[in-house]
TIVO-2410 file (N, C-alpha, C; in nm, 3 decimals):
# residues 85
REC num residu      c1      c2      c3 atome chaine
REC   1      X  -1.954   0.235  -0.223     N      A
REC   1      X  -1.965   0.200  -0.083    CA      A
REC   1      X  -2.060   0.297  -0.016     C      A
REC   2      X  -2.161   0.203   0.066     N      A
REC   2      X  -2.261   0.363   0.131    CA      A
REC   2      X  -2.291   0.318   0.281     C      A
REC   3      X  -2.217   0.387   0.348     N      A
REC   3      X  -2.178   0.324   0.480    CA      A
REC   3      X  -2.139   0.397   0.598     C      A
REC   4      X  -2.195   0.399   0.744     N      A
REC   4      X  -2.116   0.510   0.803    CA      A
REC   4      X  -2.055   0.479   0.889     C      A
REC   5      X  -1.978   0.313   0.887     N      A
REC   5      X  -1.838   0.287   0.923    CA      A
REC   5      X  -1.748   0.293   0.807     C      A
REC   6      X  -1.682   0.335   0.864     N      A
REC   6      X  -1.545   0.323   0.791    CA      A
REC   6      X  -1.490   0.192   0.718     C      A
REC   7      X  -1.439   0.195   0.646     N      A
REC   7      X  -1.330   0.053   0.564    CA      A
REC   7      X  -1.250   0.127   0.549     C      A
REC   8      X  -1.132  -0.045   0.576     N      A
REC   8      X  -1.012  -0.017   0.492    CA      A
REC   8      X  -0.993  -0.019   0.357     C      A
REC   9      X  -0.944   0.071   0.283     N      A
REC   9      X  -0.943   0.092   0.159    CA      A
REC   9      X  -0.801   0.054   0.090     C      A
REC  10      X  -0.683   0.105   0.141     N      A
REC  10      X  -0.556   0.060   0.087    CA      A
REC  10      X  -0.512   0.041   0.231     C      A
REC  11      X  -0.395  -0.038   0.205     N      A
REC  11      X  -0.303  -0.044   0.275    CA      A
REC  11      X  -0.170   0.017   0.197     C      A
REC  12      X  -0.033   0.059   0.250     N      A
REC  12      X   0.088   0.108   0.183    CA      A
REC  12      X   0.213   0.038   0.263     C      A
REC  13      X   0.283  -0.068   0.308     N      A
REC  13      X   0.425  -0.055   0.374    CA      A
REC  13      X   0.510   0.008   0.294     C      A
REC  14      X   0.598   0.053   0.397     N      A
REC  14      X   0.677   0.132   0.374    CA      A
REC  14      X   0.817   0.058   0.419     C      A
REC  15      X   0.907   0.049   0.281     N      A
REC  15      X   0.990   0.018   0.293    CA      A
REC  15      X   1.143   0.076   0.271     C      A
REC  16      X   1.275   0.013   0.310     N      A
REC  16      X   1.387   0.063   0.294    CA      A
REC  16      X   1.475   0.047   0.147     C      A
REC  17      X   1.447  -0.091   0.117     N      A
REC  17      X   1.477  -0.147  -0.031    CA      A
REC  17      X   1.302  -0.213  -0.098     C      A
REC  18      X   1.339  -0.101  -0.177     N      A
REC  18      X   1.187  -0.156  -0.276    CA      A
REC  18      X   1.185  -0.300  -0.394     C      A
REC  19      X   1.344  -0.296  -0.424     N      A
REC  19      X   1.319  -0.444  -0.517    CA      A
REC  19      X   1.340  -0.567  -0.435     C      A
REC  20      X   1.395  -0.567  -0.338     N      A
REC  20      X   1.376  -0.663  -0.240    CA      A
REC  20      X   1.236  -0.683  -0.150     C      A
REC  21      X   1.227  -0.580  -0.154     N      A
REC  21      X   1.057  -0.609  -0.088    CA      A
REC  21      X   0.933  -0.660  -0.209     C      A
REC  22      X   0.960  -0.621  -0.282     N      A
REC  22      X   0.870  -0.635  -0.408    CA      A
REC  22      X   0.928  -0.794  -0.431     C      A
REC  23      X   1.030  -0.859  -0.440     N      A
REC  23      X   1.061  -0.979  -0.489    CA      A
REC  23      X   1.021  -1.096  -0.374     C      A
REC  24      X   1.043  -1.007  -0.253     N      A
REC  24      X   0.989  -1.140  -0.109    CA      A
REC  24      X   0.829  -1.117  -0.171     C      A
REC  25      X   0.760  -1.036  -0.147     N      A
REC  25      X   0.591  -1.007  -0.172    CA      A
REC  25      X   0.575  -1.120  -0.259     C      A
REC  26      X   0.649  -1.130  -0.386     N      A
REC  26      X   0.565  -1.188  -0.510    CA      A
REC  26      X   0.645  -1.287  -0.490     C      A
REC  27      X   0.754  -1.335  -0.468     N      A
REC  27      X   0.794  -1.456  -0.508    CA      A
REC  27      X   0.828  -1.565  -0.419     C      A
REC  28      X   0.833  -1.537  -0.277     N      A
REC  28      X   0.811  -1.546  -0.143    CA      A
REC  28      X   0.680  -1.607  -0.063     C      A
REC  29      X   0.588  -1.489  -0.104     N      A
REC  29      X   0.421  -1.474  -0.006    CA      A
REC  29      X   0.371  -1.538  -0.126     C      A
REC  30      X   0.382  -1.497  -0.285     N      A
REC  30      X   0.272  -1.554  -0.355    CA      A
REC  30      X   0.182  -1.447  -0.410     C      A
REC  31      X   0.200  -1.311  -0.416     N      A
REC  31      X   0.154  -1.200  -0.435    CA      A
REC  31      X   0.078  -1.196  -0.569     C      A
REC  32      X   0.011  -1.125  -0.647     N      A
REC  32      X   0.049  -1.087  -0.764    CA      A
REC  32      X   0.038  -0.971  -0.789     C      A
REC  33      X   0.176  -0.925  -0.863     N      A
REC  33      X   0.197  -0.751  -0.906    CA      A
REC  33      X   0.090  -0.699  -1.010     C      A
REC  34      X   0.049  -0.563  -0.937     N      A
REC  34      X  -0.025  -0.522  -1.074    CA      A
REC  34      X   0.100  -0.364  -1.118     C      A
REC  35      X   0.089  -0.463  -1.245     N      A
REC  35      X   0.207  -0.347  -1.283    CA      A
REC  35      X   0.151  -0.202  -1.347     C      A
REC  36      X   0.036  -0.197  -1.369     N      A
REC  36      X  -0.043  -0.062  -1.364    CA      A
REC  36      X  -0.011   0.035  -1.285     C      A
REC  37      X   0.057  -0.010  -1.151     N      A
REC  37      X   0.007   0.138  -1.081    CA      A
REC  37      X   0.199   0.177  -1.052     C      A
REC  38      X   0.292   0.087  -1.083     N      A
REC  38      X   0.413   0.099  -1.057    CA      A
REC  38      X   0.503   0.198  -1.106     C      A
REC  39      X   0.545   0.281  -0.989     N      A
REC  39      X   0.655   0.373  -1.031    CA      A
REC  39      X   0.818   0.343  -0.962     C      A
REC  40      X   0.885   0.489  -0.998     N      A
REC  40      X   1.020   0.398  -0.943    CA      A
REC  40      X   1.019   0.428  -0.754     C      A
REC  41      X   0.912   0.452  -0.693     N      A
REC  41      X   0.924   0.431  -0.571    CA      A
REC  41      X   0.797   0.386  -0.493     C      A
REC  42      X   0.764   0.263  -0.610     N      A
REC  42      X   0.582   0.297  -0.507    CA      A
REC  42      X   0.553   0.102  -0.609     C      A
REC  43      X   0.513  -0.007  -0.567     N      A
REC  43      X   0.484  -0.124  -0.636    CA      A
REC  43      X   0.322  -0.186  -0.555     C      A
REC  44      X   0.282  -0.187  -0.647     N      A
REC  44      X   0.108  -0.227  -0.619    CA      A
REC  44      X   0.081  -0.364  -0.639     C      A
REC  45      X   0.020  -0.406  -0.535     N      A
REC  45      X  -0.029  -0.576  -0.586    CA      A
REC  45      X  -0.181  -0.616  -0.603     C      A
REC  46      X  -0.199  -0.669  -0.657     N      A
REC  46      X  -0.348  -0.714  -0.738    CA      A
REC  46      X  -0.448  -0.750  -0.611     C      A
REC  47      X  -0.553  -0.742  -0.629     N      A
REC  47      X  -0.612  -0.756  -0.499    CA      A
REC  47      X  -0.751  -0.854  -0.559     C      A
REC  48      X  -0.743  -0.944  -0.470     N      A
REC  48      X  -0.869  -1.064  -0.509    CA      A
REC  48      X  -1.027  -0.988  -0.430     C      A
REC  49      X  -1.091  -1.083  -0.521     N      A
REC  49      X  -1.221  -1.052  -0.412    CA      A
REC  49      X  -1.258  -1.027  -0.312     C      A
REC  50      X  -1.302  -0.914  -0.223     N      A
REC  50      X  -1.316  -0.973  -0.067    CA      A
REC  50      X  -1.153  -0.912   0.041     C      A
REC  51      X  -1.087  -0.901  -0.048     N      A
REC  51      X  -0.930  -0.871  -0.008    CA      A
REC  51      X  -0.911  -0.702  -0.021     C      A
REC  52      X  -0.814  -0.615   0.101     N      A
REC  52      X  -0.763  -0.498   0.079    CA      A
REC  52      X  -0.647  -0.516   0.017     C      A
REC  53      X  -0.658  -0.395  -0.069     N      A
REC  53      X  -0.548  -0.408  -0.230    CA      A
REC  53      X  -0.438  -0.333  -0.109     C      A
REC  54      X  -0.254  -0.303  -0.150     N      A
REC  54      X  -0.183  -0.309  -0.096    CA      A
REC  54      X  -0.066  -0.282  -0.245     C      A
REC  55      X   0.029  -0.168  -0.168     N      A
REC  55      X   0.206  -0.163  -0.169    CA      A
REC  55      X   0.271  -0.144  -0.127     C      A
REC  56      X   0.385  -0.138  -0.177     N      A
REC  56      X   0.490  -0.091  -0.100    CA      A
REC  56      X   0.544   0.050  -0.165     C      A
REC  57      X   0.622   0.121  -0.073     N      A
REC  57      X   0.653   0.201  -0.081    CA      A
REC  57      X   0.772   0.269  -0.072     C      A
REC  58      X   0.899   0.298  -0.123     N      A
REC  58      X   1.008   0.356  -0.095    CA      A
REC  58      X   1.020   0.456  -0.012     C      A
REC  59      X   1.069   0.402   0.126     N      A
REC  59      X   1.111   0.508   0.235    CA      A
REC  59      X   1.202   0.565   0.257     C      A
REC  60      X   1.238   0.696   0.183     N      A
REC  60      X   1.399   0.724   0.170    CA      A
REC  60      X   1.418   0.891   0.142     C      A
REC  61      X   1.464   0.918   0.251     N      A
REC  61      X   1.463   1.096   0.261    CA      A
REC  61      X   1.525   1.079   0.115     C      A
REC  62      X   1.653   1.062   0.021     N      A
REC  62      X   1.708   1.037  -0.067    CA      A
REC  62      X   1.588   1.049  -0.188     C      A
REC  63      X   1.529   0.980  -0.188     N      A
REC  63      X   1.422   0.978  -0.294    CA      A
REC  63      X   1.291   1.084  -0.288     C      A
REC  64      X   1.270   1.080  -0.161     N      A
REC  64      X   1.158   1.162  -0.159    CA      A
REC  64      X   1.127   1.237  -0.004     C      A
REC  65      X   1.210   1.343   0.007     N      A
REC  65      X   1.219   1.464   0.154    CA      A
REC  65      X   1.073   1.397   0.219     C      A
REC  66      X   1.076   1.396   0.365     N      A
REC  66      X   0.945   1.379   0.455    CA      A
REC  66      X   0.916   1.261   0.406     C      A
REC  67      X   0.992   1.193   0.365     N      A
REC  67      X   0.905   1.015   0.333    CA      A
REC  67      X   0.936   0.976   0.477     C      A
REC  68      X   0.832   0.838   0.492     N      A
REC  68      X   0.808   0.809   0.632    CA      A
REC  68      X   0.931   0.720   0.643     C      A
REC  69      X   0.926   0.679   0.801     N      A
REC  69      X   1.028   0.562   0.814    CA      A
REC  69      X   0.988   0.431   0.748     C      A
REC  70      X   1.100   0.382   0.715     N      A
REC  70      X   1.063   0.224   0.686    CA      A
REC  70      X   1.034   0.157   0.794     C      A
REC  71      X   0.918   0.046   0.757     N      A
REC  71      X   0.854   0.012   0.869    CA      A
REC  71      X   0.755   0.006   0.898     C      A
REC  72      X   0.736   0.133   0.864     N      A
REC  72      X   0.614   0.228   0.917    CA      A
REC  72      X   0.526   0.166   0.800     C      A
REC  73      X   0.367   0.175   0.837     N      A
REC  73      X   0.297   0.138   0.772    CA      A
REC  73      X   0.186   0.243   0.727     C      A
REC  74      X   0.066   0.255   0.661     N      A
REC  74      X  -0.028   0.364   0.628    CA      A
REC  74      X  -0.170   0.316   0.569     C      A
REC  75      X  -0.246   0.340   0.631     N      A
REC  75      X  -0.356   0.264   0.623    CA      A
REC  75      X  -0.449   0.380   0.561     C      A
REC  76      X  -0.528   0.360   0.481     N      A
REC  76      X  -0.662   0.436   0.459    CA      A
REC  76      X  -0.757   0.386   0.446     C      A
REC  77      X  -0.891   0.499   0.444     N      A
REC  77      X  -0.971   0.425   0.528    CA      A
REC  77      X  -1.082   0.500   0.399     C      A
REC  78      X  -1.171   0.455   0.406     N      A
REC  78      X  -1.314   0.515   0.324    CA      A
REC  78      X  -1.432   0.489   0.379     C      A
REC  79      X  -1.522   0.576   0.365     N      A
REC  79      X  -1.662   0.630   0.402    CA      A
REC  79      X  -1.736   0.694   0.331     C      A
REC  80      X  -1.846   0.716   0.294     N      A
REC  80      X  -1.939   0.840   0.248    CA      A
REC  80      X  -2.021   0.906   0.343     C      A
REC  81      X  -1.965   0.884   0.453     N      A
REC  81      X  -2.048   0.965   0.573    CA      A
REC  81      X  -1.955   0.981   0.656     C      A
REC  82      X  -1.869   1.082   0.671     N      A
REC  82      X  -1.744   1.105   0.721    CA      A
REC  82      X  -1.755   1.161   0.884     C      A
REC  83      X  -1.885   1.269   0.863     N      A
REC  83      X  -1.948   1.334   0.951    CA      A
REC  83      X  -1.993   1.244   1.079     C      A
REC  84      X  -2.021   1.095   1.066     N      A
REC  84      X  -2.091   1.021   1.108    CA      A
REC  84      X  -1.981   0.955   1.177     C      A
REC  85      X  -1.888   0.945   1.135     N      A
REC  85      X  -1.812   0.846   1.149    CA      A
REC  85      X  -1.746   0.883   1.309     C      A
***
């Protein structure tokens, strides 16, 4: 990417129950999981052409201290001219 706006690069929701969110995503919306990037608090979905790739995320002081609220969402962003931006 060589650009000095910004893109969205990932998206992350953040959720309260991760196999329920992972089962509405894919079996629900129509998703498809890429099971490459899956751990036990984090599920990635395949991203088409043209499309920002996207997961979810386990929000749960329990699992992981300073995790965000569920809900809450997290966006990133990419550039190669940051300075510019």
């Amino acid at each position: 990417m060589s650009s000095t706006r910004a893109a969205v690069n990932f998206i992350i929701f953040c959720v309260s129950d991760l196999e329920a969110s992972f089962k509405y995503f894919t079996e629900t919306l129509g998703f498809e999981a890429d099971l490459t990037q899956n751990s036990p608090v984090f599920r990635s979905f395949a991203s088409r052409e043209g499309t920002t790739p996207f997961g979810l995320f386990l929000a749960s002081e329990a699992a992981i201290p300073g995790s965000p609220q569920p809900g809450s969402v997290r966006i990133y962003f990419e550039t190669d001219k940051l300075e510019a931006v």
